[in-house]
N, CA and C atoms as a LAMMPS dump frame, in Angstrom:
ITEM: TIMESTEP
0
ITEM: NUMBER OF ATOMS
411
ITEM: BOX BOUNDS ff ff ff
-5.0000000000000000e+02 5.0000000000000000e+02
-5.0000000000000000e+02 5.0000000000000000e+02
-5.0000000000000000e+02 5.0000000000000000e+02
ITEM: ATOMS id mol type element x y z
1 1 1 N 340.808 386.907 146.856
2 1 2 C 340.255 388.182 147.257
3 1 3 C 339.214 388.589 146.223
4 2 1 N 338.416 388.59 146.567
5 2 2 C 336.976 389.088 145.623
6 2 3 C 336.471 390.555 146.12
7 3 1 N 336.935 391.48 145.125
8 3 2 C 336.442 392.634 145.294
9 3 3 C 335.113 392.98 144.758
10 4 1 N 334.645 392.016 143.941
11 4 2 C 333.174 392.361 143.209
12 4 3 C 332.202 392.897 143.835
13 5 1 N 332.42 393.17 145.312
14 5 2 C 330.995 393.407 145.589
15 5 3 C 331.626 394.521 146.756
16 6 1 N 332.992 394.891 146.634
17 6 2 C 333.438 396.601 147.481
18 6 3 C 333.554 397.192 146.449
19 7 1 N 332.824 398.534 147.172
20 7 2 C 332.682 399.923 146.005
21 7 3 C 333.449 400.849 146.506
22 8 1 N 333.218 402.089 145.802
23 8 2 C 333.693 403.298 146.387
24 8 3 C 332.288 404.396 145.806
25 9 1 N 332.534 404.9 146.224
26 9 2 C 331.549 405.917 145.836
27 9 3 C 331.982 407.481 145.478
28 10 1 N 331.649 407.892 144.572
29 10 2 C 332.366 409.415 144.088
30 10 3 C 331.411 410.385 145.23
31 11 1 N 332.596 411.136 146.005
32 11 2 C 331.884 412.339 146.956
33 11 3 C 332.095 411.217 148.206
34 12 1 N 332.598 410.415 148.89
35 12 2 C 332.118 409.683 149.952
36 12 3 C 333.551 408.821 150.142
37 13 1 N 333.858 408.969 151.639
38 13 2 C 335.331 408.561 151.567
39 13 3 C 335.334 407.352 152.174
40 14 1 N 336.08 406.568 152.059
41 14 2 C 335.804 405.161 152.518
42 14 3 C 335.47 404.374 151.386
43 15 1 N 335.461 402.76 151.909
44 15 2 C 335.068 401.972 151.033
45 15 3 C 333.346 400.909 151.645
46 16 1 N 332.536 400.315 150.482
47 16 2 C 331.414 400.148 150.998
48 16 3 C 330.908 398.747 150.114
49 17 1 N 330.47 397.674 151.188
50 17 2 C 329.968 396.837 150.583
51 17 3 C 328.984 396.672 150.496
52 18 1 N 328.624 395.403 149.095
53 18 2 C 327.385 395.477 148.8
54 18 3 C 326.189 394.711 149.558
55 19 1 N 325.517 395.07 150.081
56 19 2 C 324.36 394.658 150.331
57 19 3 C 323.341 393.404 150.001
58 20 1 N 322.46 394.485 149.002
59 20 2 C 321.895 393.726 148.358
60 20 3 C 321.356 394.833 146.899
61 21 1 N 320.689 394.47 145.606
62 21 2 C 320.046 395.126 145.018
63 21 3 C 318.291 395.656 144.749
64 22 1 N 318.336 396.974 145.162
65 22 2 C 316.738 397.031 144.927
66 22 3 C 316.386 397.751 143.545
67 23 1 N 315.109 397.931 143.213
68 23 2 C 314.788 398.085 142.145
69 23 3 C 315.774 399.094 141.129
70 24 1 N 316.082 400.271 141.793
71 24 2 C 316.202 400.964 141.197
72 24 3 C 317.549 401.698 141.427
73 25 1 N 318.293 400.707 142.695
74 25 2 C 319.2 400.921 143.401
75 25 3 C 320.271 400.17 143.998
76 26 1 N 321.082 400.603 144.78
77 26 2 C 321.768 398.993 145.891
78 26 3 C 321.893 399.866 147.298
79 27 1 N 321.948 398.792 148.095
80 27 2 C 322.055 398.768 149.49
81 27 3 C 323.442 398.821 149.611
82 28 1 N 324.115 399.608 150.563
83 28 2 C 325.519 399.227 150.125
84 28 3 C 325.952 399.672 152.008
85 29 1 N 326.876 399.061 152.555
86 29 2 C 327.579 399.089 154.075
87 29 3 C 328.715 399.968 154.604
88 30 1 N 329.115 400.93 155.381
89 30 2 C 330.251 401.412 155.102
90 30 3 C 330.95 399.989 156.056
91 31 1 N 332.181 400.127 154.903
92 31 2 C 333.107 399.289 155.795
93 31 3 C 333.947 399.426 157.214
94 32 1 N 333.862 401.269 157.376
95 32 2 C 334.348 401.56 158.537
96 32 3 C 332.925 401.828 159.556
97 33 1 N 332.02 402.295 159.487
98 33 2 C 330.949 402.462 160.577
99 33 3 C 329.962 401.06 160.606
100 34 1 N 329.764 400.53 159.418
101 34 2 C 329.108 399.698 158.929
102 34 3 C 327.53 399.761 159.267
103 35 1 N 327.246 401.237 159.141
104 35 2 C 326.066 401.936 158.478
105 35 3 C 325.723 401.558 156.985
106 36 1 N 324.205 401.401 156.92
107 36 2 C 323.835 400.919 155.449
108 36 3 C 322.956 401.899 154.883
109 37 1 N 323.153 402.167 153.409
110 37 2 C 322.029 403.458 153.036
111 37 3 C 322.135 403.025 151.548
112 38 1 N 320.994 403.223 150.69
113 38 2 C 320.856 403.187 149.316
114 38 3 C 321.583 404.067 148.604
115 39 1 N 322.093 404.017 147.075
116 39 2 C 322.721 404.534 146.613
117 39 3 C 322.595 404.235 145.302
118 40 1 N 322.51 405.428 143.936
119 40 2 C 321.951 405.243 142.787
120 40 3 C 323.183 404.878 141.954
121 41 1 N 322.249 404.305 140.706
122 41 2 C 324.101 404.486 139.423
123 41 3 C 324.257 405.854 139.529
124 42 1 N 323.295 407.064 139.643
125 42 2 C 324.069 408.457 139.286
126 42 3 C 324.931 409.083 140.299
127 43 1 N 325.205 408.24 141.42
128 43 2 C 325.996 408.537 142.382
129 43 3 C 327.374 408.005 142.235
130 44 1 N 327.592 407.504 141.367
131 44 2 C 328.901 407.356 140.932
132 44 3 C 329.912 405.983 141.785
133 45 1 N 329.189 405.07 141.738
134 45 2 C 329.512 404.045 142.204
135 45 3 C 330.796 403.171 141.376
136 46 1 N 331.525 403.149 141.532
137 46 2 C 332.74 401.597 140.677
138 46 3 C 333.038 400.41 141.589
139 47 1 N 333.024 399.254 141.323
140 47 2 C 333.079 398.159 141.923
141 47 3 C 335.328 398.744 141.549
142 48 1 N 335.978 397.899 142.908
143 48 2 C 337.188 398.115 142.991
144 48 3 C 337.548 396.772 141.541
145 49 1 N 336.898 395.543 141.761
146 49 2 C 337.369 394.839 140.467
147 49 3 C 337.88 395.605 139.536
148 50 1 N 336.903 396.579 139.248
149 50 2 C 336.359 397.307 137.586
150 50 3 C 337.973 398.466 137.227
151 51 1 N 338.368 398.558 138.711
152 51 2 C 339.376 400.162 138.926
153 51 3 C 340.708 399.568 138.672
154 52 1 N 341.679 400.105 137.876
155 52 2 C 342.74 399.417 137.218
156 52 3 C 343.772 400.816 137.881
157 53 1 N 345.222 400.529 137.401
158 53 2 C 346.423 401.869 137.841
159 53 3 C 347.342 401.761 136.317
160 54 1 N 347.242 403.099 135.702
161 54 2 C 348.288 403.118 134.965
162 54 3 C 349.223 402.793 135.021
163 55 1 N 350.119 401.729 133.732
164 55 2 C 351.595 401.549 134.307
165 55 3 C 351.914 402.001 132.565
166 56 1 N 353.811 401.748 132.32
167 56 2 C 353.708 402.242 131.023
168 56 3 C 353.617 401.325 130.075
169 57 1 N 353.743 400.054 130.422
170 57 2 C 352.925 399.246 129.055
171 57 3 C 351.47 399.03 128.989
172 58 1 N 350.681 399.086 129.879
173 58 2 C 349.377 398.72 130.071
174 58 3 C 348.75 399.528 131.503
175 59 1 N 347.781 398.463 131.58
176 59 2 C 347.449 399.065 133.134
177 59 3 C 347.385 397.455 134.469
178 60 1 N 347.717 397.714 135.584
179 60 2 C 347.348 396.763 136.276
180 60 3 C 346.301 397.016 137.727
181 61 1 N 345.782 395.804 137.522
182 61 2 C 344.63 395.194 138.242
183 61 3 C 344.958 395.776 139.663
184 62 1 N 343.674 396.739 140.376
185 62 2 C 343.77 397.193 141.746
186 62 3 C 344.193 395.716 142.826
187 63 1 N 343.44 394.376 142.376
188 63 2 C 343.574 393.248 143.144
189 63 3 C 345.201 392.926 143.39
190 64 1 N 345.827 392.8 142.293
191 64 2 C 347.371 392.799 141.948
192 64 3 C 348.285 394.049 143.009
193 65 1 N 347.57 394.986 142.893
194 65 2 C 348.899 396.088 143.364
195 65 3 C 348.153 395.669 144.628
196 66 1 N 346.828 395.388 145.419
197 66 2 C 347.44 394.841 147.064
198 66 3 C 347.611 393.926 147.661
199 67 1 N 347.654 393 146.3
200 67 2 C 348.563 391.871 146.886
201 67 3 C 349.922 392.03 147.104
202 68 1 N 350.614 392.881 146.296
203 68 2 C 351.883 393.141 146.206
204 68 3 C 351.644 394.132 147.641
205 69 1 N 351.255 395.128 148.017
206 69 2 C 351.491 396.427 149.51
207 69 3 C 351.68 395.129 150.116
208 70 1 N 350.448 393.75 150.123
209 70 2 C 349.946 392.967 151.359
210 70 3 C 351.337 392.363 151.958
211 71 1 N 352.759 391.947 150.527
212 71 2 C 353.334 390.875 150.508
213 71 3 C 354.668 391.87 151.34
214 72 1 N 354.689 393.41 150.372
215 72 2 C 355.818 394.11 150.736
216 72 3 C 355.385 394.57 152.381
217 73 1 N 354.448 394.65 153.112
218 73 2 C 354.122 395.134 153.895
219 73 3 C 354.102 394.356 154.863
220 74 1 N 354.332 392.706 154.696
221 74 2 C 354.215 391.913 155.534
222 74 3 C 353.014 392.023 156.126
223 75 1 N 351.603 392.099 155.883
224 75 2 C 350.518 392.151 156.517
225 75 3 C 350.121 393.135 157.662
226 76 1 N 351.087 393.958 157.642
227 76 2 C 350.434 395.258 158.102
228 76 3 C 350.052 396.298 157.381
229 77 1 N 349.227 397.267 157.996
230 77 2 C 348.768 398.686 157.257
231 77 3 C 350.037 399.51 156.782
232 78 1 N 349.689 400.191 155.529
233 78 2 C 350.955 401.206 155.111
234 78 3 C 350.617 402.946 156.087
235 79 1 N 351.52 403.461 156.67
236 79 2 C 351.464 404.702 157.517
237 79 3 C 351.493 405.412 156.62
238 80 1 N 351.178 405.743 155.56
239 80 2 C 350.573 406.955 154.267
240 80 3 C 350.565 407.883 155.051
241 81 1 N 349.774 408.689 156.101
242 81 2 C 350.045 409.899 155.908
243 81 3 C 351.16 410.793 156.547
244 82 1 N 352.026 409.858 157.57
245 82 2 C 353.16 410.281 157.36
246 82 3 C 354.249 410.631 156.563
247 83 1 N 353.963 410.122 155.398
248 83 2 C 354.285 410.319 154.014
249 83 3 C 354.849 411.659 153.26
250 84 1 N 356.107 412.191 152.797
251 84 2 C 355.877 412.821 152.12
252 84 3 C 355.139 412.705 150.655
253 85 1 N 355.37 413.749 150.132
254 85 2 C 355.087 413.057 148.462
255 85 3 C 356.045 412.447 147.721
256 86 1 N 356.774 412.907 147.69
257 86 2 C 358.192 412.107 146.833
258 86 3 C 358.39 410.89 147.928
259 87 1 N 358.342 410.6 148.919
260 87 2 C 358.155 409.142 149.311
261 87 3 C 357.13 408.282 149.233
262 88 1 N 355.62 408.989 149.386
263 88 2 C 354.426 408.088 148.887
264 88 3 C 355.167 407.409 147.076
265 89 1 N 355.576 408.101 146.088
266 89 2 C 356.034 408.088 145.02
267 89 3 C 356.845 407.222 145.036
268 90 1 N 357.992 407.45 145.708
269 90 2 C 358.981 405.707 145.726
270 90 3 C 358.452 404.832 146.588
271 91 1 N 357.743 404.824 147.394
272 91 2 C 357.412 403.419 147.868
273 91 3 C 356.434 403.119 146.727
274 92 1 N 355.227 403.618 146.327
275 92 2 C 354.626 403.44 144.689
276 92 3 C 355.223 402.665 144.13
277 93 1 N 356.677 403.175 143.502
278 93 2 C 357.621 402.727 143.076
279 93 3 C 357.517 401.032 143.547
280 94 1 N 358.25 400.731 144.62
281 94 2 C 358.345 399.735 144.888
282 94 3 C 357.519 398.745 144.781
283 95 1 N 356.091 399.199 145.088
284 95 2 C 355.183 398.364 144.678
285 95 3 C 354.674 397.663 143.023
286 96 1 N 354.441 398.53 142.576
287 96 2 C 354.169 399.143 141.229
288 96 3 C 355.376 399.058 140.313
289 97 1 N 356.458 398.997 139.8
290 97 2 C 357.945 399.57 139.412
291 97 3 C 357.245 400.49 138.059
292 98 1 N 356.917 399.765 137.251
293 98 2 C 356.296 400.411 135.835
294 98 3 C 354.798 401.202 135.619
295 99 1 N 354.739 402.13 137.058
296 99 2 C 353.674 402.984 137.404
297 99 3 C 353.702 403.816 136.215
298 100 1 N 352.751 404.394 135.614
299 100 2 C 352.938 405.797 134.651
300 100 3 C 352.722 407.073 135.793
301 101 1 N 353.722 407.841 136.309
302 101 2 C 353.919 408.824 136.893
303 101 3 C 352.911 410.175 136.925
304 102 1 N 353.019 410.295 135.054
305 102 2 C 352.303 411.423 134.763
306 102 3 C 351.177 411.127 135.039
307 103 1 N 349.946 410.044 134.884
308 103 2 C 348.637 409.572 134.899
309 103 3 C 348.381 409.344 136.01
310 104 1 N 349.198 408.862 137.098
311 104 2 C 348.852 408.615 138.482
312 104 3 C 349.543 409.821 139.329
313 105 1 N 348.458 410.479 139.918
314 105 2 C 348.592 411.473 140.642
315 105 3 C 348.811 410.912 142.521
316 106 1 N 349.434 411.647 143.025
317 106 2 C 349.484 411.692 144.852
318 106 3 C 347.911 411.089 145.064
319 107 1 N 347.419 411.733 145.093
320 107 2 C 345.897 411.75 145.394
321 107 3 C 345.3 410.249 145.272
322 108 1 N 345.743 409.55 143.925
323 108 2 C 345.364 408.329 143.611
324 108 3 C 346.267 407.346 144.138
325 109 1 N 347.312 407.31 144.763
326 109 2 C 348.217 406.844 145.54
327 109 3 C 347.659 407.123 146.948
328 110 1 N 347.56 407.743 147.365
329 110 2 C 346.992 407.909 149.056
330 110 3 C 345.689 407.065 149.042
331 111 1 N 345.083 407.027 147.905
332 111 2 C 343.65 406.695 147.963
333 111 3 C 344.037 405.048 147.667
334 112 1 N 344.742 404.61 146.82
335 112 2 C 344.885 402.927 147.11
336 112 3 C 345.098 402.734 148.578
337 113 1 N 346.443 403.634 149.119
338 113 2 C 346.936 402.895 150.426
339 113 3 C 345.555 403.386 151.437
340 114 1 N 344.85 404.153 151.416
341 114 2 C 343.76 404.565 152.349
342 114 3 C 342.708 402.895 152.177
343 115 1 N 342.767 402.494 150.845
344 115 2 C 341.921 401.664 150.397
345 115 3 C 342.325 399.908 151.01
346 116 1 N 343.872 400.379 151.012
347 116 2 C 344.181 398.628 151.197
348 116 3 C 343.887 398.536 152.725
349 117 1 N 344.338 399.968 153.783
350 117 2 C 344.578 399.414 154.883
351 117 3 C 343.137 399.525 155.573
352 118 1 N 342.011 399.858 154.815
353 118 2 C 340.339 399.327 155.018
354 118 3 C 340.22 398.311 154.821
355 119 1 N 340.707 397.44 153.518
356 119 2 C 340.511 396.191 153.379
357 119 3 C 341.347 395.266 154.446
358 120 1 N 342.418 395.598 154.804
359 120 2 C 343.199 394.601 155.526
360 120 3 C 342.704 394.591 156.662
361 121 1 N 342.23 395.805 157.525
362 121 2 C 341.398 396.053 158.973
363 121 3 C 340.025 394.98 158.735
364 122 1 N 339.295 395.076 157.735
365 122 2 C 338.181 393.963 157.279
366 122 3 C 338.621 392.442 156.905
367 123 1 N 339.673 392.309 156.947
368 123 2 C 340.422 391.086 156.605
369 123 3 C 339.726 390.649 155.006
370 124 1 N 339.801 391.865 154.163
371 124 2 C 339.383 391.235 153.004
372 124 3 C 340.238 391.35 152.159
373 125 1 N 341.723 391.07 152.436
374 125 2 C 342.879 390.869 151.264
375 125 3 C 343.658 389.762 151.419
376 126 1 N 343.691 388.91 150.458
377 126 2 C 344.377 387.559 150.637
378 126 3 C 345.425 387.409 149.21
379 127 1 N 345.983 386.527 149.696
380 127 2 C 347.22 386.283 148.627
381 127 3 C 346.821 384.461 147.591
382 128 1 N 346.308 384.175 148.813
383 128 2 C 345.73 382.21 148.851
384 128 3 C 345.101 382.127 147.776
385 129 1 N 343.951 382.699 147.298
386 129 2 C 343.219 382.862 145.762
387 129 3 C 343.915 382.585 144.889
388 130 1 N 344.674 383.974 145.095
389 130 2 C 346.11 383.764 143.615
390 130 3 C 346.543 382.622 143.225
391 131 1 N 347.324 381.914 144.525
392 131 2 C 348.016 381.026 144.132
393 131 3 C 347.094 379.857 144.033
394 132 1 N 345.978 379.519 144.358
395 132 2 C 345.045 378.786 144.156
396 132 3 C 344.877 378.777 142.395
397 133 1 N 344.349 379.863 142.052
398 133 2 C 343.87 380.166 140.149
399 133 3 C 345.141 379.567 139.68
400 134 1 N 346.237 379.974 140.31
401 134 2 C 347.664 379.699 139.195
402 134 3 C 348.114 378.357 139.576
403 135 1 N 347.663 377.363 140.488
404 135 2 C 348.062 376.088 140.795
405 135 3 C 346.541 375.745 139.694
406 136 1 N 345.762 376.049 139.336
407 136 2 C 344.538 375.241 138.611
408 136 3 C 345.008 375.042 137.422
409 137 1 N 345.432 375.97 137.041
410 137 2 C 345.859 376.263 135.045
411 137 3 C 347.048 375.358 134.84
């Protein structure tokens, strides 16, 4: 799963791939309309690679926690907003076990599962990579 080239954009909901780069800018796709429009660094762009989740020894890799929804979920979408909060929180849990609570807010939890079940509708989450890198080493 190569996220290097899905963004998010601060102010703009959804997730958006990349295009291409112009001078002063990038071209970038929504993944749900798959409308294309330019967009600056001051617009607050992060590649999902770059976006990590507090846990309490460290932090782990956005790629990691949906492989894990992909594996616990059996390849379907997570129903988030049926969700309370204290259940978005233990299923978290389940995914995640050593989440840091205080640092990860509801908000940033709705927004992974909003995030994975875009990627999985795009068929851009795989497990095969993984075990590919870890059969090389």
């Amino acid at each position: 799963m190569d996220l290097s080239k899905i963004v998010s954009i601060n102010g703009k909901k959804g997730l958006y791939k990349i295009i291409s780069h112009g001078k002063n800018n990038i071209i970038v796709e929504s993944l749900e309309d798959r409308k294309r429009f330019p967009t600056f660094s001051n617009d607050g762009v992060s590649t999902l690679e770059n976006i990590t989740v507090y846990t309490h020894d460290d932090v782990t890799e956005l790629k990691k926690l949906f492989q894990n929804i992909f594996l616990k979920q059996e390849k379907e979408p997570v129903c988030y907003k049926d969700m309370t909060d204290i259940q978005l929180r233990e299923f978290f849990k389940e995914i995640l076990p050593n989440y840091d609570e205080e640092k990860v807010f509801i908000s940033n939890i709705k927004k992974v599962f909003q995030w994975y079940n875009i990627l999985l509708e795009n068929d851009l989450i795989s497990i095969e990579e993984e075990n590919r890198e870890t059969d090389d080493e």
